[in-house]
N, C-alpha and C positions, 0 to 999 in steps of 0.2 A: 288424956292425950289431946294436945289443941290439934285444929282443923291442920294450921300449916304442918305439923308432923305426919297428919293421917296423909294428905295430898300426898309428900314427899314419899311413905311409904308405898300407895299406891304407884302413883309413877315407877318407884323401883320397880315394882313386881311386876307392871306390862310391860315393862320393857325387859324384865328377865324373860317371861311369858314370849314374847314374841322374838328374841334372841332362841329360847330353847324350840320354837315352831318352827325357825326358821332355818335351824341347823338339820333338825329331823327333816325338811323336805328338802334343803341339799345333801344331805345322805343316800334318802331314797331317789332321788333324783341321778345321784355318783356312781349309778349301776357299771358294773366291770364286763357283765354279758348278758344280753336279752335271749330272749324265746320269742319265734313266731311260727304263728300255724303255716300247716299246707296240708289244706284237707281236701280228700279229691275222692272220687269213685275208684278205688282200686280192686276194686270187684264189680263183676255184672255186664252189663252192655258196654259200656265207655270205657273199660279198666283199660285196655290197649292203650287208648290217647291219653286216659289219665296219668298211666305212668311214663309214658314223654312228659308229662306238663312237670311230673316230681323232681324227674329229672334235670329240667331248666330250672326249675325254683330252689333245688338244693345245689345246684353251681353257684348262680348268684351270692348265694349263702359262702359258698367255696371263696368266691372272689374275693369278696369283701373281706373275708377271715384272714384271707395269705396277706391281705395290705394291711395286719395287722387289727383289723376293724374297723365299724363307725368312726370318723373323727367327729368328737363329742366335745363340748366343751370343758368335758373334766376329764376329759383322757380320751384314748380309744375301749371301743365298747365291743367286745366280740357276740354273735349270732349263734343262736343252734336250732336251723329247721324241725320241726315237731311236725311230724304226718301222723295222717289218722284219716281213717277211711270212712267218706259220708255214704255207700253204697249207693247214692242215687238217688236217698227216701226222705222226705222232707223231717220226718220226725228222728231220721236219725243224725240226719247233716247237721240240725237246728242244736240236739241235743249234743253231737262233737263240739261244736261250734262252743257251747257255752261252758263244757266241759274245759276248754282253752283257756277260755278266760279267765275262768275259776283261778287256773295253773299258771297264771301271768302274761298270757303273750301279749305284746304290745303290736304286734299289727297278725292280719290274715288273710291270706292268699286261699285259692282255687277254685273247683267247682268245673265240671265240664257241661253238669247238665242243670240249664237255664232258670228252670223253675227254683231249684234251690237256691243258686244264687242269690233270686229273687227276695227269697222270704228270708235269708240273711240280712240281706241288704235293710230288712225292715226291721229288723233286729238293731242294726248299727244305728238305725234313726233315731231310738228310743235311746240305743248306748253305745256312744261312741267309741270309734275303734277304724282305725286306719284298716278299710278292708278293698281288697282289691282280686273282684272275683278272674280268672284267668278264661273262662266261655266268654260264647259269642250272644251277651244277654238280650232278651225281645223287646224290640224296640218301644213298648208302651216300660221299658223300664226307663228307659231315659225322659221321658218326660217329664215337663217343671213339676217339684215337688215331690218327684218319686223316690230321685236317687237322694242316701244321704249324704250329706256333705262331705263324711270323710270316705266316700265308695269313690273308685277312680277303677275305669273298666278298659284294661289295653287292648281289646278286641272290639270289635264294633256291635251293629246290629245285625241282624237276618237280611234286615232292609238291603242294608250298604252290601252286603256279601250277592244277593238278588241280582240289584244295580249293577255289580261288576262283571258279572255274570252274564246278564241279560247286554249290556254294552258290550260288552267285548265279543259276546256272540253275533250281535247285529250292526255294529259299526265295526269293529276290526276283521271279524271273520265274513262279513254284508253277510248274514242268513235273514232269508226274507219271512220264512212260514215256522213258529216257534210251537212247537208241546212242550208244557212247563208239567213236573211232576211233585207234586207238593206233597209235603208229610204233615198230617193234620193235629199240629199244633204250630203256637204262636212262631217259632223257628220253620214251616212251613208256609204259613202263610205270608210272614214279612218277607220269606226271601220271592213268594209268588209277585208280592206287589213291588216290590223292587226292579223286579225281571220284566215285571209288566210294563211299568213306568219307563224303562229304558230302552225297551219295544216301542211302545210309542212314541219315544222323541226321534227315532232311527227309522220311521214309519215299516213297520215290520208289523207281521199279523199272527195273531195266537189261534193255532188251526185245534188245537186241543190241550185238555189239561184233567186231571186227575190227583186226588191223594190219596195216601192208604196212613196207617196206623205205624206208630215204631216199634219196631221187631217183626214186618211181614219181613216173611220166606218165598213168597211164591210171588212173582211178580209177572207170570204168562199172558195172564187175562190182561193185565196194563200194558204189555208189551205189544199185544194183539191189537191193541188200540190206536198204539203211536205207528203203528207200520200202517192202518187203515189210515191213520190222518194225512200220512205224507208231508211230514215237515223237513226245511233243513235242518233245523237243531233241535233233539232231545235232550230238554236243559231239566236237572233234578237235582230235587231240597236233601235227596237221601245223605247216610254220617254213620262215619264208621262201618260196624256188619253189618249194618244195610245196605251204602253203599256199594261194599263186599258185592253182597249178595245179588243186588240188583246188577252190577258191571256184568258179572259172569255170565247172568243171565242173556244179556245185550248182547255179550258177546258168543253165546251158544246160539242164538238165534241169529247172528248175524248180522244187527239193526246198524254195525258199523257201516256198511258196506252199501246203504239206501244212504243213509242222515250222518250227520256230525254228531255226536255223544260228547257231551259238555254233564260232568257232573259239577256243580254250581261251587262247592268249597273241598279240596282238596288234600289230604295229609300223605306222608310216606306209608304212614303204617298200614289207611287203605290201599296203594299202591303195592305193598308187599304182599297180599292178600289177595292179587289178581295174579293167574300166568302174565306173561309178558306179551303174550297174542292179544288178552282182553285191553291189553294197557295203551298198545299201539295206537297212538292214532287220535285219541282222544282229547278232548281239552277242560280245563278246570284252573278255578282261580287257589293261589295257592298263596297264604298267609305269611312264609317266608320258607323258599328253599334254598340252600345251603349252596350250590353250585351258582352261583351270578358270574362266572370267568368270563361271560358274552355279553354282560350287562352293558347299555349305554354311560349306566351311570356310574364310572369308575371309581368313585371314592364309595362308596355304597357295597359294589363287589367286593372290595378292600376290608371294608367291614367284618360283611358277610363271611367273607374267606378266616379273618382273624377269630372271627366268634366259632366257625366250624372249629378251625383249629384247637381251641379251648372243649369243645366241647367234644374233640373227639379224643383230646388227651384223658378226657374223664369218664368218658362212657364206650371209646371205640368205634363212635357211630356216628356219622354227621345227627345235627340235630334237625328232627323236625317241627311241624307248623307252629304246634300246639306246646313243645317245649318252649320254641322261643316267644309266646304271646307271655307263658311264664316266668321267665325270664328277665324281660322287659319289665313285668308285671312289679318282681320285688325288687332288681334295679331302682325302681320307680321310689318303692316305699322306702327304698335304704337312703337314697336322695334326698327324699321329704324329711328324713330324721335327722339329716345332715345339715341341711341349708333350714331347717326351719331350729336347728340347734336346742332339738326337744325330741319327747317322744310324745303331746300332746297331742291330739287326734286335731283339733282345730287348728293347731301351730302347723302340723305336718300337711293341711289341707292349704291351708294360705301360703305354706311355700311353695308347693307345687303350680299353684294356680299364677305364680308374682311372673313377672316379663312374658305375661299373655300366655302362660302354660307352653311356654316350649322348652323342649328337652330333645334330645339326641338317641337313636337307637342304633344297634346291629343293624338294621337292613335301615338308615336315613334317619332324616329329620321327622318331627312330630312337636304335637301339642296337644293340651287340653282343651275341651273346648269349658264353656259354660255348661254343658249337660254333665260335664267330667268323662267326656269319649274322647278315647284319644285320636285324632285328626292326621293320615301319613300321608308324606310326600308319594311313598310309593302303599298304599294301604294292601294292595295284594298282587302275586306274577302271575299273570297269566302263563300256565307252562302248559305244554303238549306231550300228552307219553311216549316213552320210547319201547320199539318191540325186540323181539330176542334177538336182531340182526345188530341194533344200535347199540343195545347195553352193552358196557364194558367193565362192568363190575355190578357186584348186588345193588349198590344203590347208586348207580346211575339209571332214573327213572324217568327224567322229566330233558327235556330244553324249554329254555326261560322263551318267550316270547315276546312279552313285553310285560308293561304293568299298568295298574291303576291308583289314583288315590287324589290325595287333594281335598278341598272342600263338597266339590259338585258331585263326589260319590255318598254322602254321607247325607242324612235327611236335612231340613233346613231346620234353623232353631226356632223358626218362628211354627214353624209344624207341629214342634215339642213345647207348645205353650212358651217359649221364653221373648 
């Protein structure tokens, strides 16, 4: 066989060779419907907010399906949400987690409690995967280098939650003398330094502070403390049954009635969880509730009011906090697979990040930042409870007060190493 035969046949065959690669990865590429996780705590302390969070992440799922699906490049692409319960334990979350993978999902959502996210997220550094935990993760998670590129976190830090918390207690409500009640982990501590930091721009003075562990029941001895210290605001890190637990207690002892009671982050489902005596009165920053009809910011209300309405055709129930940060959450990742016209983990990460990471939510405008936090115009309401005189149905809980958000509630980037 001379050389120009051999050449000629070789060229045939890489170019068969690469004709036939290239067909198989537009094939698998041609998918008709994906799989994504939502894996969350549905058992144990968190299970209550966890299953608000399933319940926003599988609408989304909803929404997308009725519009027929993904608009994809080779068609539309129908979703089918896959839950699976991480109980809360690193070794079991880590182990759903990969058990997903195994099974194909192309992106993953949830997580209520921190730590696990965490050690996901370090999972996704090593192998990518569009993951977008739906908690409020601690703030050394955002730091340069921590998050992985394809992690995108619709919820903030402890920090920012702290901040809005501590500000809105000492500049909108002017309380001058603060006890901050911290729960001793990192969601703890960042929302102390938060709270503290926006004391001190508001010059307001921290007359005491204390933490306890998550899952105390007895909160008397703490209580005893904050009534010796004489503050205007008892601001606390507590969540969920803790909070639970600790309100009632406030309000069996009556601490309403000396101080302002501010628990720092808020949900309905703790709200449902107190009578309506412990609820009165009190104030807390509140991630998004559903009733905005008083809002200044009318087109936002508009929103709000549309997103309730969707979600109470599906569940009965306005949505609350913790549904709509999940919500948002895979909004987010169904976008990234649309406009990045891929289901690549880098493809999905670059599109979300292109025209300065802004996008549109139910309660406003938002963006990415560089740490991959998302950045709101309104990041949280300040609402105030209503007591059994005002309610006029089970879940009328709150009037909206005002809100917070922007840049100057959220850490700076230069803080987070960038």
């Amino acid at each position: 066989m001379t050389a120009l035969r051999l050449r000629k046949l070789l060229s045939a065959f890489c170019t068969f060779a690469c004709a036939c690669t290239l067909s198989a990865a537009a094939l698998a590429a041609e998918v008709k419907n994906i799989k994504v996780g939502i894996l969350l705590p549905l058992t144990g302390t968190f299970a209550a907010v966890a299953e608000t969070q399933k319940e926003g992440a599988l609408l989304a799922v909803d929404v997308v399906n009725k519009r027929g699906g993904l608009n994809m490049p080779w068609g539309k692409v129908t979703v089918e949400g896959v839950v699976a319960d991480d109980e809360a334990k690193l070794d079991v979350g880590v182990r759903r987690y990969r058990y997903m993978v195994s099974e194909g999902v192309k992106g993953v959502g949830g997580q209520t409690w921190a730590p696990l996210a965490y050690a996901l997220n370090a999972v996704v550094m090593k192998e990518p995967m569009p993951y977008f935990p739906v908690c409020v993760m601690a703030k050394e998670g955002f730091m340069k280098g921590k998050l992985a590129p394809s992690t995108f976190a619709t919820a903030y830090s402890p920090w920012t939650v702290g901040y809005m918390a501590g500000r809105s207690a000492t500049k909108v409500l002017n309380k001058k003398r603060v006890f901050f009640l911290a729960r001793a982990d990192s969601w703890g501590w960042d929302m102390r330094d938060g709270a503290y930091q926006a004391a001190k721009e508001a010059g307001a003075e921290i007359v005491g502070y204390d933490e306890v562990s998550v899952g105390t029941s007895d909160y008397t001895t703490i209580l005893q403390k904050v009534r010796a210290a004489k503050p205007d605001v008892f601001i606390s890190a507590q969540f969920a049954g803790d909070s639970v637990a600790l309100l009632k207690q406030v309000h069996q002892m009556g601490l309403g009635k000396e101080m302002t009671i501010f628990p720092a982050f808020m949900t309905n489902v703790v709200a449902k969880g107190l009578p309506p005596e412990a609820l009165e009165g009190i104030y807390a920053m509140h991630y998004f509730y559903y009733d905005l009809s008083g809002f200044e910011d009318k087109e936002v209300a508009k929103s709000a009011a549309e997103f309730t309405a969707l979600f109470r055709a599906k569940y009965n129930k306005p949505p609350d906090a913790y549904a709509t940060i999940a919500y948002v959450a895979y909004m987010e990742m169904f976008r990234g697979f649309e406009a990045s016209k891929s289901l690549d983990p880098a493809k999905v990460s670059a599109a979300l990040m292109a025209n300065k990471g802004a996008f549109n939510t139910v309660k406003g405008a938002a963006h990415w930042r560089e740490d991959h936090a998302a950045e709101y115009k309104h990041a949280a309401f300040l609402v105030k409870g209503k007591g059994p005189k005002e309610q006029k149905h089970e879940w009328d809980l709150f009037t909206v007060m005002g809100s917070q958000g922007g840049e100057s509630v959220m850490p700076s980037l230069k803080s987070l190493g960038y």
